[in-house]
C-alpha positions, -999 to 999 in steps of 0.1 A, spaced: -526 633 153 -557 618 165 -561 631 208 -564 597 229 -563 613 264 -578 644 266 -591 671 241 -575 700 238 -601 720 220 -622 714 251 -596 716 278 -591 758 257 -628 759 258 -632 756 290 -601 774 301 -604 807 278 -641 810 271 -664 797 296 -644 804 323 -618 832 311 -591 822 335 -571 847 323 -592 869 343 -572 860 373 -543 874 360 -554 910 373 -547 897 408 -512 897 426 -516 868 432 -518 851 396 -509 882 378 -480 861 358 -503 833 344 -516 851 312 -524 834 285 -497 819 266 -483 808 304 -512 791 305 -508 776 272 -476 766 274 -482 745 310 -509 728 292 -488 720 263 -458 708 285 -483 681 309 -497 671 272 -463 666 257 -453 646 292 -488 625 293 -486 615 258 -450 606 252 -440 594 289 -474 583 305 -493 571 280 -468 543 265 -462 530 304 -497 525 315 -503 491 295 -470 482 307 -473 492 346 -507 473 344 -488 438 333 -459 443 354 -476 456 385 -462 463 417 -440 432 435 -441 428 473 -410 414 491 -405 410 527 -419 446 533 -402 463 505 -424 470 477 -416 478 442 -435 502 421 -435 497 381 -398 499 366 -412 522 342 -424 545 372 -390 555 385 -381 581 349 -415 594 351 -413 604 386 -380 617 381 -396 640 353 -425 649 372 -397 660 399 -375 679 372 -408 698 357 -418 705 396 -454 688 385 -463 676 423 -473 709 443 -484 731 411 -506 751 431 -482 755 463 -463 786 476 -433 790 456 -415 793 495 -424 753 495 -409 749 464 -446 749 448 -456 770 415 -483 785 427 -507 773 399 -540 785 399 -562 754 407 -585 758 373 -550 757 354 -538 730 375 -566 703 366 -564 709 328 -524 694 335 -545 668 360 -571 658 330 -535 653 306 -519 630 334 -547 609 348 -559 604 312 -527 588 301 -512 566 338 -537 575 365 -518 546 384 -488 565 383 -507 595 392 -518 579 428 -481 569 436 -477 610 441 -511 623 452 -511 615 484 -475 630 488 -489 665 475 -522 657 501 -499 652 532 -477 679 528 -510 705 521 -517 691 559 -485 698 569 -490 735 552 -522 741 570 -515 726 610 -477 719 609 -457 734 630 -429 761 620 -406 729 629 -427 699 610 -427 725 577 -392 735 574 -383 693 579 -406 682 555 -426 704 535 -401 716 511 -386 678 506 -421 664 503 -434 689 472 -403 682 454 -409 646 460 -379 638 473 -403 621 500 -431 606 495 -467 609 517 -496 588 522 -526 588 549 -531 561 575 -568 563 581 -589 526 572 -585 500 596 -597 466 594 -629 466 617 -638 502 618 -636 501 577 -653 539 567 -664 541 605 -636 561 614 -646 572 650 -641 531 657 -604 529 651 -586 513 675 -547 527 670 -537 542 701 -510 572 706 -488 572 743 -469 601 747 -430 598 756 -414 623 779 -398 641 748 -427 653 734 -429 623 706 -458 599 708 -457 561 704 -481 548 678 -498 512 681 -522 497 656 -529 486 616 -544 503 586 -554 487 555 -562 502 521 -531 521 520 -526 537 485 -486 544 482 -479 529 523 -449 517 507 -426 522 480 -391 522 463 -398 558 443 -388 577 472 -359 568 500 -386 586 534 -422 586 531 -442 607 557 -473 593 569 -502 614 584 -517 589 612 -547 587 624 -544 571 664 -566 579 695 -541 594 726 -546 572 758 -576 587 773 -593 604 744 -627 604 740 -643 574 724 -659 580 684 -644 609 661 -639 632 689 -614 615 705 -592 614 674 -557 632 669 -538 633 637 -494 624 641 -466 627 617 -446 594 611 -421 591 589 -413 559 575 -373 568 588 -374 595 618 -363 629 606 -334 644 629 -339 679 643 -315 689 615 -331 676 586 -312 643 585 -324 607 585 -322 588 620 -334 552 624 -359 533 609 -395 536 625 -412 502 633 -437 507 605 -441 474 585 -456 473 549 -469 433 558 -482 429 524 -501 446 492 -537 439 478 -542 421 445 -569 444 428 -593 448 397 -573 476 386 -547 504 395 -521 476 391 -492 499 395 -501 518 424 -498 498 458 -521 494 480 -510 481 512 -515 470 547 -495 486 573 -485 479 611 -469 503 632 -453 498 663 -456 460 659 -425 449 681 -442 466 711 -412 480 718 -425 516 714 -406 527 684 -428 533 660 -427 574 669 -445 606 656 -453 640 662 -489 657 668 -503 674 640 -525 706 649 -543 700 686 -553 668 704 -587 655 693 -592 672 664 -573 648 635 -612 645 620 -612 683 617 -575 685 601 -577 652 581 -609 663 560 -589 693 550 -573 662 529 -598 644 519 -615 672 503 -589 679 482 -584 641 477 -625 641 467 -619 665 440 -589 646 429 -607 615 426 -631 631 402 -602 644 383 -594 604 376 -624 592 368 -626 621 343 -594 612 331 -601 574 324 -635 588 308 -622 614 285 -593 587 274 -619 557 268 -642 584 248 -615 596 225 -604 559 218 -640 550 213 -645 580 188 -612 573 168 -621 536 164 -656 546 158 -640 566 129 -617 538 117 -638 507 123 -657 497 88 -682 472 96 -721 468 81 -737 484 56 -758 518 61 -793 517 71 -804 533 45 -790 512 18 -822 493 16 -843 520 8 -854 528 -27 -838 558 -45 -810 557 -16 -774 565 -34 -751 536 -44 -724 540 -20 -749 532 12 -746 496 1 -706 494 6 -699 490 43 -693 517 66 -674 534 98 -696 521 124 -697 556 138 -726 560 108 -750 534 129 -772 553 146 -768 531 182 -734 539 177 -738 577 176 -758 577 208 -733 558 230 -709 580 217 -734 614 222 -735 599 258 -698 599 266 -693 628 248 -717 650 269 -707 635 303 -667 634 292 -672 676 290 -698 686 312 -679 669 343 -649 685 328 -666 719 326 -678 711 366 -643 702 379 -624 730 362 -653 755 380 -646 744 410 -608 747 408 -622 784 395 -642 790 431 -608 774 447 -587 804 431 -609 831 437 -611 818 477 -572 820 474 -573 858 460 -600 867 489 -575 848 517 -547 865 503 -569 903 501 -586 898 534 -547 901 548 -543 933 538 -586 949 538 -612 928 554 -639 950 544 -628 954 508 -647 936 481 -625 916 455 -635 928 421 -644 894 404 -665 891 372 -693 870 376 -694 884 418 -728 883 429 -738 921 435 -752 903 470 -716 902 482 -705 931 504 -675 925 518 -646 899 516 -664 878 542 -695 878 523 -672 864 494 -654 836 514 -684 824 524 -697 827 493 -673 805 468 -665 778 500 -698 773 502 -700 765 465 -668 744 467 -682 724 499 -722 719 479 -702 708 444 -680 683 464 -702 654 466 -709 655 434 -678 661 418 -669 631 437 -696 609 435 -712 619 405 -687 624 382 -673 591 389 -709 570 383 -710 588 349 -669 584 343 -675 547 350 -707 545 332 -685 560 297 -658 537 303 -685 513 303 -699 524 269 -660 526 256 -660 487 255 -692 484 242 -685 504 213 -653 483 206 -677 455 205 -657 420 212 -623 438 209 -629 463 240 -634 430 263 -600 424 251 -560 432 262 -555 443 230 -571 476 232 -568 501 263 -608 502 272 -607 474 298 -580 490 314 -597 521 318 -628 506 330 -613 486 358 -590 514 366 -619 541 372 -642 513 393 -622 526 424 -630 560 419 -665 553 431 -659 535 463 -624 553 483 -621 590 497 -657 581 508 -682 558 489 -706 572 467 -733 566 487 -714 586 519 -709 613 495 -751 611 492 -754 613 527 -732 642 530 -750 662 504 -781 656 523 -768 655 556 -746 683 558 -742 700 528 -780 705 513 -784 730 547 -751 745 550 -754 782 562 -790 776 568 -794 765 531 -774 794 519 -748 773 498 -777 755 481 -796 788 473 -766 803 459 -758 768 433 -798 775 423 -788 811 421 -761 803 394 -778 781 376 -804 809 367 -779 832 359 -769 811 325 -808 802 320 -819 840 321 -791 845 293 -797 817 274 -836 825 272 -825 861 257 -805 832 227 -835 821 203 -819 789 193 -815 781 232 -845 794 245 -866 764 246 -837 746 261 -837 772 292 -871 770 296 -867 732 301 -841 738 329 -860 764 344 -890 736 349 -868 710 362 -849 738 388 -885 745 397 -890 708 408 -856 704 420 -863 735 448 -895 715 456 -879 682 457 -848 694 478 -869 711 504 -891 677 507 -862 655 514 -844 680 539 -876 683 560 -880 643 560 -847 638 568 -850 659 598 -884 640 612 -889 607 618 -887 590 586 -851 600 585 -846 565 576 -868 570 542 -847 601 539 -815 586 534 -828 559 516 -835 585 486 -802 605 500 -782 586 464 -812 593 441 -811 629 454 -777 633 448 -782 620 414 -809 645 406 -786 672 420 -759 659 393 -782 661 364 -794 693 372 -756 705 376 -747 685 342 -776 707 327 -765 738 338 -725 735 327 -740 721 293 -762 751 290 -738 771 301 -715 761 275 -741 762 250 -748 794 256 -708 807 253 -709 786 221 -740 802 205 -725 837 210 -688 827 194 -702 814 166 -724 842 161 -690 859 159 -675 833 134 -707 840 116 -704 877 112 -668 876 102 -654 895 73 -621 872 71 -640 839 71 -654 809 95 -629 787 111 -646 751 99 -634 735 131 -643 761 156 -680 760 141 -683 726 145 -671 723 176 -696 750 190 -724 735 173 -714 704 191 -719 720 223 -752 731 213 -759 695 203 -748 688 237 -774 710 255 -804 695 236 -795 658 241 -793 661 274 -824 681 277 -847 661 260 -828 626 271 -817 631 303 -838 654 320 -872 639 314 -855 613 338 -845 631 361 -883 647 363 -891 608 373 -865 604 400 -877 634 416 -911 622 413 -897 590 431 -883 607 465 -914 633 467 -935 598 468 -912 590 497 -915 548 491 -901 533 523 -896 497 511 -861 497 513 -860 505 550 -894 484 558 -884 453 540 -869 430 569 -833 417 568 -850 381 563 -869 391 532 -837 395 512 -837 358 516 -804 343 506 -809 312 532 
């Protein structure tokens, strides 16, 4: 059977052999994922993607979601899936089995992601934020707020969402305007509006739990002044039952581009003015920012994860119908002496124009995949160190690929967080420019028929374009690399990714077929070192302005250069295996040496396509041009 959402050969690849998850399994704390546990998780979310998912998402899209005086109606379809996602206990895979969770690792839990996002990312979005409220809940609840929620939100008998866009202050956050009064009990009475609400409201679940974003009366103006409350859609009893209603009204849901059957809605809360529109603080007074980015994060990654997913299923469409699809004759037909069959038409995927689109999505669709499932990797070791540095602070955790740098635990939680908090801009905003940018090519290889209902591509395209705008635009998640994350620990996060990255090229230059390609790599890290500490020094003078004017193309240069270091990567794992195929007494597996010569494939395309690029783009922000912050607002014209 042809693979339409994700491949499986690549999600193992990744898994077993560049990664070698398994590894975790010497820890307590994953010591029963082995393997053939992994296996069989990933078979189950494929099984469930491809034979529940998949044949909703066309239908979802049609149907949409229906609004009614408040009430809002999710996809009929939507109600068995979510009632199998409940059954299978797919919404906190990574949680504490005490919450009801699986306690996943994260690496394992985004090859299951990749499966469900490729096949009904809308349906997908209806539970994320459920699984994203109750980690906040985890992290600053009280022993009170977990034991009435938690347990009831991972299960998904509730639902969750996040109250944080309103209508003026947009992604200025510090400028909301919803207000928090405390009532003699303890409760607060919330006052205001959000917009942009992905799952506000619903008929998959009977209480949905909303993390609120409000200023208390007296707060601080900007983010500092910014708490972070607990309303339920109906109040929650001190015993676990449902009380009354809370004044929270769903006053309508946005017609969109895509995600058709995920709502997006405005909400009001506390509209009557009669104060019952109640909640509970979340962690301490004026630090919701603080608490509410422990969400986002997570959200960040997870938005990369759906790109990825509508990528790797508009690649695998593209490469069957590529496959299928006989149209025009050969190019070489025409030539003299060329054989007789070159003049019969043939699978477009023999035209060269065709090969490069599909070369394109190909190596974006797996080294993003390679660059999210790495991250989930530094996620799980963090886990192992929290969970060690319990018992031994001083202890080192015995991990692999450790740097020999790392002393202690501390040295190691600093260590993989700091890779975690440099990678999230660009698993975020990167990987979603090059998702969109294959879901893109996925039409164009359909030709005519891709602009079309008939087949899936437009579907995905529209679908991924929100990826790059919520959780943060793209261009906030460029200011945040160069802002924030470019010096974190006094540049210590950034010298550790470089770090890395040398790692694979020092082994790959010891690989003769590979050895050019690390020397290539190694000349563009040379720039890239040169380039970052040129933007971080402007960005700290006066031409900050300049700065963050190059801040996107920056963050773009630090995307190819991570692309070209997972390719590499698994160029270099590839090369070695099929050494090993090579040397084999009982025989080559055909498939397995195509597929590693396909990475290697991989590794030179980008090299010699993309890189010499990126070498330009650097060239552009060490030039430092200022004419997007000197042109005046009247030169745009437009009047």
């Amino acid at each position: 059977m042809a693979q339409i959402v994700a491949d499986r050969r690549d999600i193992d690849f990744i898994l077993h052999e560049q990664l070698e998850v398994e590894s975790l399994c010497k820890h307590e704390k994953f010591a029963e994922f082995n393997k053939k546990t992994v296996d069989m998780i990933v078979s189950e979310a494929r099984n469930l993607a491809i034979k529940e998912m998949l044949p909703a998402l066309k239908i979802a899209d049609e149907e949409g979601c229906k609004f009614d005086k408040g009430v809002v109606n999710v996809p009929e379809p939507f109600h068995r899936i979510y009632q199998l996602f409940r059954e299978g206990e797919w919404i906190a895979m990574c949680d504490a089995p005490e919450w009801g969770g699986q306690g996943m690792p994260s690496t394992v839990s985004l090859a299951v992601k990749n499966y469900f996002h490729g096949a009904n990312f809308p349906f997908v979005l209806n539970i994320l934020l459920s699984h994203g409220a109750g980690k906040l809940i985890e992290r600053f609840g009280t022993d009170k707020q977990k034991n009435l929620f938690l347990k009831k939100m991972y299960s998904g008998e509730w639902g969750g969402s996040m109250l944080l866009t309103e209508p003026e202050a947009g992604s200025d956050v510090g400028a909301l305007t919803t207000t928090a009064v405390k009532n003699e009990d303890g409760t607060y009475s919330i006052t205001g509006n959000k917009i942009f609400i992905s799952s506000g409201e619903s008929d998959l679940t009977k209480n949905i739990i909303h993390p609120v974003l409000a200023r208390i009366e007296g707060s601080p103006a900007g983010t500092a002044g910014i708490s972070l409350f607990l309303v339920p859609k109906i109040w929650v009893n001190d015993d676990g039952t449902l009380g009354e209603p809370n004044d929270i009204v769903c006053t309508g849901i946005e017609e969109k581009m895509g995600i058709h059957g995920s709502p997006t809605c405005s909400i009001t809360l506390g509209g009557k003015g009669d104060g019952k529109c109640r909640g509970t603080l979340l962690g301490q007074e004026n630090k919701g920012m603080r608490a509410m980015f422990v969400m986002m994060n997570e959200a960040r990654l997870d938005v990369g994860m759906q790109a990825l997913g509508c990528a790797s299923a508009s690649f695998l469409n593209a490469l069957n119908y590529a496959r299928e699809r006989v149209q025009g004759k050969h190019l070489l037909h025409n030539i003299k002496g060329a054989s007789a069959d070159k003049s019969a038409g043939v699978p477009i995927i023999q035209h060269p124009d065709i090969r490069r689109m599909l070369l394109n999505m190909k190596v974006y669709t797996e080294g993003c995949r390679s660059l999210l499932f790495y991250i989930g990797m530094c996620e799980d070791r963090l886990r192992i160190i929290n969970d060690a540095s319990k018992v031994d602070s001083d202890k080192n955790i015995d991990f692999k690929t450790t740097n020999s740098d790392l002393n202690n635990i501390s040295d190691q939680k600093r260590y993989y967080q700091g890779m975690i908090d440099f990678l999230t801009p660009i698993g975020k905003g990167y990987v979603t420019d090059k998702a969109f940018e294959v879901c893109s090519l996925g039409i164009q290889i359909y030709g005519g028929y891709g602009y079309t209902k008939e087949y899936p591509q437009e579907q995905y395209l529209r679908d991924c374009r929100i990826t790059q705008i919520y959780e943060g635009t793209n261009g906030i998640q460029a200011m945040d690399l160069l802002g924030r994350k470019l010096g974190l620990n006094n540049g210590e996060a950034f010298n550790n990714f470089v770090s890395e990255i040398r790692k694979i090229i020092k082994t790959a230059e010891e690989i003769s077929e590979l050895a050019e390609l690390a020397q290539k790599t190694e000349g563009v890290i040379k720039k890239f070192e040169q380039t970052a500490l040129h933007i971080a020094k402007m960005a700290s003078s006066e031409k900050l302005m300049t700065a963050y004017s190059h801040a996107y193309s920056f963050m773009e240069v630090t995307g190819d250069i991570t692309m070209a270091w997972m390719l590499l990567w698994r160029a270099v794992v590839a090369s070695k295996n099929l050494d090993s195929i090579n040397s084999s007494k009982v025989g080559s597996k055909k498939q397995d040496e195509s597929f590693y010569k396909g990475q290697i494939a991989n590794a030179k395309f980008f090299a010699t396509t993309y890189l010499p690029i990126t070498f330009g783009k650097m060239d552009v922000i060490l030039q430092s041009g200022s004419v997007a912050v000197d042109i005046t607002d009247e030169m745009f014209g437009g009047k």
